[in-house]
C-alpha positions as CSV (number, residue, x, y, z in Angstrom):
1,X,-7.6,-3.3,-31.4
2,X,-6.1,-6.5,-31.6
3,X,-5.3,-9.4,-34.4
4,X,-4.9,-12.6,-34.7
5,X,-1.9,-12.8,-37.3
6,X,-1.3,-15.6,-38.9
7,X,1.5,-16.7,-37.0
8,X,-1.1,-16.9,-34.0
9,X,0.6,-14.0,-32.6
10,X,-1.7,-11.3,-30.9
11,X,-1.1,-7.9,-32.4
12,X,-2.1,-5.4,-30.4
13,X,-1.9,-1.0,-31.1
14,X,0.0,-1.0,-27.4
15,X,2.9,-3.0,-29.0
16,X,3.0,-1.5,-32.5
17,X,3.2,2.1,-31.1
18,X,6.4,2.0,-29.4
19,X,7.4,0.8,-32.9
20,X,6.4,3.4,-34.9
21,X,7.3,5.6,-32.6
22,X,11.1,4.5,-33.1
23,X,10.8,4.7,-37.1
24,X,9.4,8.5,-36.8
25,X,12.6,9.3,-34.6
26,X,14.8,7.6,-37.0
27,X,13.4,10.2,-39.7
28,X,13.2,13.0,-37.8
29,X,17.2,12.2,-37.0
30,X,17.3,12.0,-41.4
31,X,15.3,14.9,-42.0
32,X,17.7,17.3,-39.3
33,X,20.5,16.1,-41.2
34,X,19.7,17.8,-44.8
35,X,18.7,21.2,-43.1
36,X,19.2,24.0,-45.9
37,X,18.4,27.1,-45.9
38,X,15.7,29.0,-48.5
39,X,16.1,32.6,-50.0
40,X,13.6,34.9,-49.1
41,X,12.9,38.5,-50.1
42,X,11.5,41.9,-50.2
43,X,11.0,41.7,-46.3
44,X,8.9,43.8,-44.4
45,X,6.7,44.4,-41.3
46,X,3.3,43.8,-41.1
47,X,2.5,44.5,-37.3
48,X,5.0,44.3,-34.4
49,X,4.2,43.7,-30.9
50,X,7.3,43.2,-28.0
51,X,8.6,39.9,-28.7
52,X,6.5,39.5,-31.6
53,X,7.3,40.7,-34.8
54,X,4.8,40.1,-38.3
55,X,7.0,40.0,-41.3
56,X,6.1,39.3,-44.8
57,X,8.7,38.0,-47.6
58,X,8.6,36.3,-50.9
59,X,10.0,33.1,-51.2
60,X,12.7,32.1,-54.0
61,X,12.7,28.8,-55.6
62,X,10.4,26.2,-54.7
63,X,9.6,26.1,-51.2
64,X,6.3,25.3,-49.3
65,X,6.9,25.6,-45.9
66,X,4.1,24.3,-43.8
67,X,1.9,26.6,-41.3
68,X,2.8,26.6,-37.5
69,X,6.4,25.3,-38.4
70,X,9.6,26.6,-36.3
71,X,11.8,28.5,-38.5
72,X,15.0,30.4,-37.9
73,X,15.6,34.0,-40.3
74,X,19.4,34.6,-40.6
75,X,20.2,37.8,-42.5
76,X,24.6,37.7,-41.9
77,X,25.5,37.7,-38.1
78,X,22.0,38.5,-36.8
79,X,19.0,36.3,-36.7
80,X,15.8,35.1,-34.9
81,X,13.9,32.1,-34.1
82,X,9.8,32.1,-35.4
83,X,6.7,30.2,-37.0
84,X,5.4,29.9,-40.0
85,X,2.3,32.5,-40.2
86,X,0.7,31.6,-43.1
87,X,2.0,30.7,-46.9
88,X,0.1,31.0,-50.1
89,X,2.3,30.7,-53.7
90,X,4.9,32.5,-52.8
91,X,4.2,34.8,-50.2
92,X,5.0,33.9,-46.7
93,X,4.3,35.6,-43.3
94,X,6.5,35.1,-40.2
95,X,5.8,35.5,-36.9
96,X,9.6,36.3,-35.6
97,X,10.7,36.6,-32.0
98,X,13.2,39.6,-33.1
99,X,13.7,42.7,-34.9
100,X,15.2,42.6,-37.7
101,X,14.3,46.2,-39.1
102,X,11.2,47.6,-41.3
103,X,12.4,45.9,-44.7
104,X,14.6,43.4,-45.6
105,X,16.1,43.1,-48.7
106,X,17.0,39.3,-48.2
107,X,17.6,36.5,-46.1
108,X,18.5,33.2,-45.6
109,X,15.5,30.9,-44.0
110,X,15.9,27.8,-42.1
111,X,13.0,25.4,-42.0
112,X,11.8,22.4,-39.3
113,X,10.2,19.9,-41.9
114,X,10.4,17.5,-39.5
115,X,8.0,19.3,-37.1
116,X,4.9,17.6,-38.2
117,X,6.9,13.9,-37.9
118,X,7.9,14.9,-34.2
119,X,3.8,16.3,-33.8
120,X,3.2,12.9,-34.5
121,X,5.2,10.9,-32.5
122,X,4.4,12.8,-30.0
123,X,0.6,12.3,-30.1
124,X,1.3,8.4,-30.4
125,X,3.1,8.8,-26.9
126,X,0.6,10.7,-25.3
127,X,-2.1,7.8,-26.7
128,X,-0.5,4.6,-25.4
129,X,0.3,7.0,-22.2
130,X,-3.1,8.1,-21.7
131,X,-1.9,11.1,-21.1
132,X,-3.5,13.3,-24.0
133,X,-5.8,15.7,-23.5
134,X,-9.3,14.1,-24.4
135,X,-8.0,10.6,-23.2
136,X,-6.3,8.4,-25.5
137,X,-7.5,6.5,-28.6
138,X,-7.0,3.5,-26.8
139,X,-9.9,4.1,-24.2
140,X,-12.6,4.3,-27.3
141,X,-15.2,0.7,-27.5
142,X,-13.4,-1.9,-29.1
143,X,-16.4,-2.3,-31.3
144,X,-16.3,1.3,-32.5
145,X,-12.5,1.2,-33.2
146,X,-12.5,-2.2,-35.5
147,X,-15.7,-0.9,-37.3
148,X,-13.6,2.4,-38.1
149,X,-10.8,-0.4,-39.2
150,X,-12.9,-2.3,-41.7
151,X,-14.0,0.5,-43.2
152,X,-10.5,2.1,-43.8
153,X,-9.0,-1.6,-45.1
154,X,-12.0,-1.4,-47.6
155,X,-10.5,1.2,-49.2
């Protein structure tokens, strides 16, 4: 989509992207920086697979960790990498890549908040690439894509 700005500049998505693109890495670079750790508890597992390990804990304090998000349970000198399961209140399920035994009392878990930032800039890439999966949003009518834009600035 492109504007005219009042400068008589033409402002088009292709030059904007690159843009953003450097402001989410700049908070991604932020948000790596204040990595803390969470106390979970009352640990256990829910199914175990090789390689795949379901374990459910209760989280301490206020924490909301988002679905699909990398996270790393420490518990002293061992630990293992994961995602985030599922999270409702204050129960949260893990989907670990080790064991780390049939309960666990507590542990110490490391969160990637920053995930959904770096989901992000990586789906701008792929659209000013053209290399996403369904095309890019960059290949939808012009007429479609500023009619979806009026309607948003409305609001």
């Amino acid at each position: 989509m492109k504007n005219q700005g009042t400068s008589g500049y033409e402002v088009t998505a292709r030059l904007l992207v690159p843009a953003f693109c450097r402001a989410l890495e700049g908070e991604i670079q932020e948000a790596q920086k204040q990595k803390s750790g969470h106390l979970v508890v009352d640990g256990r597992v829910l199914d175990q697979a090789p390689g795949s390990y379901l374990y459910s804990f209760t989280a301490e304090g206020d924490f909301h960790p988002l679905d699909d998000s990398p996270v790393e349970v420490r518990i002293g000198a061992s630990s293992s990498k994961g995602v985030v399961s599922s999270f409702d209140r204050q129960t949260i399920v893990l989907e670990l890549e080790e064991f780390l035994g049939e309960q666990i009392s507590q542990a110490t878990l490391f969160s990637e908040p920053w995930y959904l930032l770096d989901e992000l800039r990586k789906f701008l890439i792929e659209q000013i690439t053209g290399y996403g999966e369904k095309g890019s949003l960059f290949d939808l009518p012009q007429s479609l894509i500023a009619s979806t834009a009026c309607r948003l600035s409305r609001h």
